[in-house]
C-alpha positions in Angstrom: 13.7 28.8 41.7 10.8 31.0 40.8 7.8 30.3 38.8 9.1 32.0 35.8 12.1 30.2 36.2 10.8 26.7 36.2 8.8 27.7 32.9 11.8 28.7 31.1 13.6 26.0 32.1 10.9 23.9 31.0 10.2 25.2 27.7 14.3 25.0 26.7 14.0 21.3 27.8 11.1 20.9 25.6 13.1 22.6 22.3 15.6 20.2 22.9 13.9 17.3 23.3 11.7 18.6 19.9 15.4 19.0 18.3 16.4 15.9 18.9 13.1 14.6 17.5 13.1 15.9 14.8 16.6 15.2 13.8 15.8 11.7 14.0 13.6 12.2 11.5 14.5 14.6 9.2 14.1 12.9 6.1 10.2 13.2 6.6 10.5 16.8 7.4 11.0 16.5 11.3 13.9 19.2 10.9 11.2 22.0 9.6 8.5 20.6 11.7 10.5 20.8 14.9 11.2 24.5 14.0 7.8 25.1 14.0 7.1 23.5 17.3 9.4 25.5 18.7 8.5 28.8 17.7 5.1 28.1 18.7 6.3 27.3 22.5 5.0 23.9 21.9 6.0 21.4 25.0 7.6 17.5 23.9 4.3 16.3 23.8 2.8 17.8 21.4 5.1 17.7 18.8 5.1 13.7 19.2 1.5 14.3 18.7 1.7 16.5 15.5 5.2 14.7 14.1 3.3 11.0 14.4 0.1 13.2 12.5 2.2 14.1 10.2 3.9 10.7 9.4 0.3 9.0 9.5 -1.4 10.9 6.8 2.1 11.4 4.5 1.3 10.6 0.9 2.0 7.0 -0.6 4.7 6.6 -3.3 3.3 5.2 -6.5 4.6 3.8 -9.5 1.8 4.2 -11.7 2.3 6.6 -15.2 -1.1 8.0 -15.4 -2.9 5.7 -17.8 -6.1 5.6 -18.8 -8.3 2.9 -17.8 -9.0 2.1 -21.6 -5.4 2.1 -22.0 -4.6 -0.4 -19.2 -6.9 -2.8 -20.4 -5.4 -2.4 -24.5 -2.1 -3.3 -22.9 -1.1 -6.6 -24.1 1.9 -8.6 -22.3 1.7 -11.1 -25.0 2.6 -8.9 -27.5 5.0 -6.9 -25.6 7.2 -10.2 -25.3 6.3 -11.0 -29.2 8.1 -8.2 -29.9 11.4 -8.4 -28.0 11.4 -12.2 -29.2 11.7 -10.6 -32.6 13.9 -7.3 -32.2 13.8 -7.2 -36.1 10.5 -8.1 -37.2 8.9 -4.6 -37.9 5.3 -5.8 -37.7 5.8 -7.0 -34.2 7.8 -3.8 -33.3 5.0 -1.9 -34.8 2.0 -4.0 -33.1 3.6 -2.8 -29.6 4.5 0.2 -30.0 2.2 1.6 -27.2 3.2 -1.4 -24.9 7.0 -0.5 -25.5 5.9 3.5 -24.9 4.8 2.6 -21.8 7.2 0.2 -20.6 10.0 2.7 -20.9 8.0 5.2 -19.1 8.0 3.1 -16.3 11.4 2.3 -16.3 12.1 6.6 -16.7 9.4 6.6 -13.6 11.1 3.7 -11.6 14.5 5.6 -11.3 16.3 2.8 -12.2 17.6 0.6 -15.1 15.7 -1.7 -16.3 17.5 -4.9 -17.5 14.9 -5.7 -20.0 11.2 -3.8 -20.4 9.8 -2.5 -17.2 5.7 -3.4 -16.9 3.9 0.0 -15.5 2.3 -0.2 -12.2 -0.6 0.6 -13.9 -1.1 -2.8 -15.8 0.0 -4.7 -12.8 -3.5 -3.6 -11.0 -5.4 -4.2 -13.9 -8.8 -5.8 -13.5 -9.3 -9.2 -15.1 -13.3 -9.4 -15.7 -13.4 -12.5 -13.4 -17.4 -13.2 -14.6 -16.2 -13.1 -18.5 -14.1 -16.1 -19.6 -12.7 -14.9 -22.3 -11.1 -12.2 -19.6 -9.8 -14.6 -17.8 -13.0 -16.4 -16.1 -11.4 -19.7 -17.4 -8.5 -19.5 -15.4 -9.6 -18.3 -11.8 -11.6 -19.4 -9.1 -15.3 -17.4 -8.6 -14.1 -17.2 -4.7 -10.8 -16.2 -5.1 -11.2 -13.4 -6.9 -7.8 -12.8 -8.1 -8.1 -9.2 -9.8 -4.8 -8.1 -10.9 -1.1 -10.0 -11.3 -0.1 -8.5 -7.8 -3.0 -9.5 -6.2 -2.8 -12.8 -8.4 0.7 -13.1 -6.4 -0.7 -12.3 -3.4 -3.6 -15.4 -3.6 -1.0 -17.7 -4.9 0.6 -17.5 -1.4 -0.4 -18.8 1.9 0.6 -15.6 3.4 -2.4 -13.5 1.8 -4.8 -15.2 3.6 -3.1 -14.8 7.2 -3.5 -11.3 6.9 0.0 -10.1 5.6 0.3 -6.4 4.8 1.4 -6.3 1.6 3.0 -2.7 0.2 2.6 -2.7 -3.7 3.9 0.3 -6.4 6.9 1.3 -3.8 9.6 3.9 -5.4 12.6 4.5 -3.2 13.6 3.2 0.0 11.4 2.4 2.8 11.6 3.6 6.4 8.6 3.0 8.6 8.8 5.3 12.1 8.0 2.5 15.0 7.0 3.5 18.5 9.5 1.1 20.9 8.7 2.5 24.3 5.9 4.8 26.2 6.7 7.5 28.3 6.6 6.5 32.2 4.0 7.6 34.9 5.4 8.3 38.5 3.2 8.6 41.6 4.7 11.8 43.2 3.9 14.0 46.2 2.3 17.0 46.6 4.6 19.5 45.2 6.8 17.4 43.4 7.1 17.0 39.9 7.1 13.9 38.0 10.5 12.6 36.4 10.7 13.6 32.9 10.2 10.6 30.7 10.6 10.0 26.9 9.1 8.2 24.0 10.6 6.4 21.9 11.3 5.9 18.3 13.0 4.3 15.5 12.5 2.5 12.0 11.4 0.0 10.0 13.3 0.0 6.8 13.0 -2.1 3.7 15.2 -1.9 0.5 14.6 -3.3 -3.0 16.1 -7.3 -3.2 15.8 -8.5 -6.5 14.1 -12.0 -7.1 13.7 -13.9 -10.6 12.4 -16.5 -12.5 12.3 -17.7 -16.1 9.5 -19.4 -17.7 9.2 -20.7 -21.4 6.7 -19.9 -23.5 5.9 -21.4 -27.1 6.4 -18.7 -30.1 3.2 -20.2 -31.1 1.5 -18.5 -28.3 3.0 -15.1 -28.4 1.8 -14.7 -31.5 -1.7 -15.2 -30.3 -3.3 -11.6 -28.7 -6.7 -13.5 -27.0 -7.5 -12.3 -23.1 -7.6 -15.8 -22.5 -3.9 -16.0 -23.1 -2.9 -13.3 -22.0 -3.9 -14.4 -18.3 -2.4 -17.7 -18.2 0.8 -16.0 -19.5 0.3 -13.5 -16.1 -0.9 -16.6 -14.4 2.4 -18.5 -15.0 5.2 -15.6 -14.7 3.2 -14.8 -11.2 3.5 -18.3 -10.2 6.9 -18.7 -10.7 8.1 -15.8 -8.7 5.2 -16.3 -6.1 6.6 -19.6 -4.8 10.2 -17.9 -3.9 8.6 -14.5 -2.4 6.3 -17.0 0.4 9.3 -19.0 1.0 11.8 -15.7 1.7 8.9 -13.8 4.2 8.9 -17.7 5.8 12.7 -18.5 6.2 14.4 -16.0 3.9 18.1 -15.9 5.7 18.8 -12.7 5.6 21.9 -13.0 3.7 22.1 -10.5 0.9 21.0 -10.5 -1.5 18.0 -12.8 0.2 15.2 -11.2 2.7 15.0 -12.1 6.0 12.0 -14.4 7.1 10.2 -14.7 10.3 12.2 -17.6 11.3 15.5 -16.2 11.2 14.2 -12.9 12.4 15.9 -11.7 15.7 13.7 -10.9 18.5 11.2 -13.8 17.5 10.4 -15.7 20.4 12.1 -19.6 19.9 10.5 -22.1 21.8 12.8 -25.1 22.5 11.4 -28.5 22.6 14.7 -30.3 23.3 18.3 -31.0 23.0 18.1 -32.9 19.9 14.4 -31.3 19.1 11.2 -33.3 20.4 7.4 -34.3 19.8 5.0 -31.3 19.8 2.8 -31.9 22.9 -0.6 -30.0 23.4 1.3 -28.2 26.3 4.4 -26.7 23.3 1.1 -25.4 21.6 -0.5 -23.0 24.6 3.3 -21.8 25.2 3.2 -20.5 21.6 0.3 -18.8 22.3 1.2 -17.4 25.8 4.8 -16.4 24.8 2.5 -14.0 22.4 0.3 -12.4 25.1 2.7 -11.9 27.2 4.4 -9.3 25.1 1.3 -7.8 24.2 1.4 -9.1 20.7 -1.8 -10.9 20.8 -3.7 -8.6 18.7 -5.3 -8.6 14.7 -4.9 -11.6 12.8 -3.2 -14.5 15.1 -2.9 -17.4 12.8 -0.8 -20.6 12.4 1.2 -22.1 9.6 3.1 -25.2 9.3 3.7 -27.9 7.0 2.3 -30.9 5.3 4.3 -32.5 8.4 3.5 -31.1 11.2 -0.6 -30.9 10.6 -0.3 -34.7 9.9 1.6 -35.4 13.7 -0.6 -32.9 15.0 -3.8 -34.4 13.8 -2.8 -37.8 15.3 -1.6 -35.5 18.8 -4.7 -35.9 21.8 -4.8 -32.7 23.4 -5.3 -34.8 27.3 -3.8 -38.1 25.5 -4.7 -41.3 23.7 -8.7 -41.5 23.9 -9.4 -37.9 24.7 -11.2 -37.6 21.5 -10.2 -34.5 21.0 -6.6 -33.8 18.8 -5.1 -30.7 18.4 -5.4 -30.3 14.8 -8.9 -30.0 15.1 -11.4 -30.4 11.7 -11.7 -27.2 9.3 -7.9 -26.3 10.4 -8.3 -25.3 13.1 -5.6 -25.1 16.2 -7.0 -24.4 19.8 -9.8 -22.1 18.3 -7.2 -20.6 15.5 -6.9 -20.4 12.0 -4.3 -22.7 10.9 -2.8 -22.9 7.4 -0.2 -25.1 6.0 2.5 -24.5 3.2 5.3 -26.7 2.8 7.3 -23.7 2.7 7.9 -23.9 6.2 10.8 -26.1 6.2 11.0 -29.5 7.8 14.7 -30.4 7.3 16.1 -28.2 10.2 18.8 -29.5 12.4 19.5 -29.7 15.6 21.8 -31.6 17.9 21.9 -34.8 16.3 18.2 -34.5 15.5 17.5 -34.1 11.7 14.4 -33.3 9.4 13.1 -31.5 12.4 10.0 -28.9 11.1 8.8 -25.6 11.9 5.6 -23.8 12.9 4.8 -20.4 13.3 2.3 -18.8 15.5 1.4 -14.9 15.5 0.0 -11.7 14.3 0.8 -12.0 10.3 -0.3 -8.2 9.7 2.7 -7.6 11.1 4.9 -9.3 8.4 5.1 -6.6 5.5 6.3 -7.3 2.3 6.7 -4.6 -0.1 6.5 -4.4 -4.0 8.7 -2.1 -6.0 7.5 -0.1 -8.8 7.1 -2.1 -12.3 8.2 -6.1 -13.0 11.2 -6.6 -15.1 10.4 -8.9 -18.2 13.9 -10.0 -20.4 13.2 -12.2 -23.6 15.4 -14.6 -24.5 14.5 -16.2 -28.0 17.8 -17.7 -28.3 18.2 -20.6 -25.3 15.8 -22.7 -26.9 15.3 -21.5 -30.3 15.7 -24.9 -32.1 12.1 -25.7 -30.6 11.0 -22.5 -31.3 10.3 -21.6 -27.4 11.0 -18.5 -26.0 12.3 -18.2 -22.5 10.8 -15.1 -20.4 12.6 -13.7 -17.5 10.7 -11.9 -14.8 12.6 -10.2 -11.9 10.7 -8.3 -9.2 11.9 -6.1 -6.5 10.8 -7.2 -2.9 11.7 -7.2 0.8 10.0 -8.4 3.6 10.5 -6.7 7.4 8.0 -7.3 10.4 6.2 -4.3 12.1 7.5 -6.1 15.6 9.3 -9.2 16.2 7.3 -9.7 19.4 4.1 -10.8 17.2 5.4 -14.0 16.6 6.1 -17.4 18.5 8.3 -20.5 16.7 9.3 -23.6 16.9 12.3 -24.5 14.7 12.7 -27.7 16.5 9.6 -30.5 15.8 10.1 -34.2 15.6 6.9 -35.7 12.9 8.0 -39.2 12.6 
């Protein structure tokens, strides 16, 4: 075959391979972007170069309406529920009229219906003035810095401080592009031309699950319009939903309309301790580590978590046996020169064999465990329930879903004796 031959012949395998490409992902414009490619005589290459470019710098959804920063801090919670507590009280409709203007349009902006009021993205990521107690100073830590009622969410869990990538303010539907496998290098003679070899792709996708909580609230205080009370009314509807999210990125089953959670995530490395489950030895704990590494997966923010349990059997554990000195649960919680961190969301009542109340513990690369945010928090009033104490009862329901970047980053145990 001649020269001119082998280019043609190269160049249509190079359209097809683009074609293909970009078919697979044509919902982020791979269709019109392989066209391109190809009338530019582009090779494969290339265009995996340009397409992952383009894919890398695509623009964010967002949920926010455009308000002002003066307007995000005159928006009053409070007084939004005040008012749906008392549909036909005109001076409470009338005193949140710009909270109920913005609420519905957040719901018009969320695309879908809202089951009660919709709170804008906007006033979710607004500042609490930390330093001024009156803004909230009263009610959160100087360190933790807690600036908004999705970051507040965010400190409330364990997670937040492993390094979890959290996606706030999300729209539609979700769908990550993942690179699964390289291209392959051949040592060839002279002459001879490489096999051809491929990248490949696919998707991380994550879909709106609804979670919910209720919380009651004294009419008393929703008639009061303070800063103060404002953030401990944030404080305790981001509490309550807080709890539920940490435990569903941890162990959600997967089951719809639940999440799925690291431990029941596919392709998460299990490692056994026996039959009927066992005692963690110091020897269990480098094998969590090594099962990492040797998928690569040892990267970013490698962390433990356990529970109450587990820390407790591990701090009476010797790393070389009784009068070693040294235990694995070392002081400042720390675990063989990692970060270790302990919510009792990590279940200890797992079962195996005829071993019962068995715990869990989780070792890994927590950047790698997304959880996403959907646009706006759903708030229902019910003044009804428990009106003969005069409380109000406030239901919050978020959207969320959780998904990990790659299974590979994390090594459990599903399987540990503590007593």
């Amino acid at each position: 075959m001649s020269m001119e031959n082998h280019v043609v012949a190269d160049r249509s395998a190079d359209a097809k391979t683009i074609a293909a490409i970009g078919e697979q992902f044509k919902s982020h414009g791979g269709v019109e972007l392989a066209m391109s490619a190809i009338q530019r005589g582009d090779n494969a290459e290339q265009f995996r170069a340009a397409l992952m470019d383009k894919l890398a710098s695509a623009s964010k959804p967002t949920g926010d309406i455009g308000m002002s920063n003066q307007e995000v801090r005159e928006f009053r919670i409070v007084r939004l529920l005040n008012a749906l507590a008392n549909p036909t009280d005109q001076r409470a409709q009338n005193a949140a009229g710009f909270e109920l203007e913005a609420s519905r349009a957040a719901a018009e902006k969320s695309g879908r219906e809202s089951r009660g009021v919709t709170i804008p993205a906007d006033v979710l990521k607004r500042d609490l003035a930390v330093g001024t107690a009156t803004a909230g100073g009263n009610i959160v830590s100087t360190d933790l810095m807690a600036q908004d009622f999705i970051t507040l969410l965010r400190n409330r869990m364990v997670l937040s401080g492993l390094g979890t990538t959290m996606l706030s303010g999300l729209v539609g539907n979700v769908a990550i592009p993942r690179h699964t496998s390289a291209a392959s290098a051949f040592w060839v003679n002279e002459g001879v031309a490489p096999t051809e070899s491929q990248q490949a792709f696919d998707q991380v996708t994550m879909s709106p699950k609804t979670v919910g909580a209720f919380t009651d609230i004294s009419r008393k205080l929703l008639l009061q319009s303070s800063l103060d009370v404002e953030a401990m009314v944030r404080l305790d509807l981001a509490t309550v939903l807080a709890l539920e999210i940490e435990r569903a990125a941890i162990n959600g089953s997967g089951t719809a309309p639940e999440p799925r959670g690291i431990l029941q995530t596919s392709g998460v490395t299990a490692v056994a301790l026996g039959t009927n489950g066992g005692t963690l030895t110091w020897a269990n704990i480098v094998d969590l580590e090594t099962q990492v590494a040797a998928l690569n997966a040892d990267v970013n923010n490698l962390n433990y978590l356990t529970n109450a349990k587990v820390r407790g059997a591990l701090k009476a554990t010797f790393i070389d046996g009784p009068g070693s000195g040294q235990r694995v649960w070392a002081d400042g919680n720390m675990v063989n020169g990692y970060n270790a961190a302990v919510t009792n969301a990590v279940p200890s009542n797992f079962t195996k064999g005829t071993g019962t109340n068995l715990s869990g513990i989780l070792f890994g690369d927590f950047s790698a465990l997304l959880i996403g945010m959907w646009n706006g928090l759903d708030l229902m009033v019910d003044p009804y329930t428990a009106s003969t104490s005069g409380t109000v009862r406030v239901v919050a329901l978020q959207d969320v879903d959780v998904a990990l970047r790659h299974p590979e980053s994390f090594a459990v145990i599903k399987d540990a004796k503590t007593a």
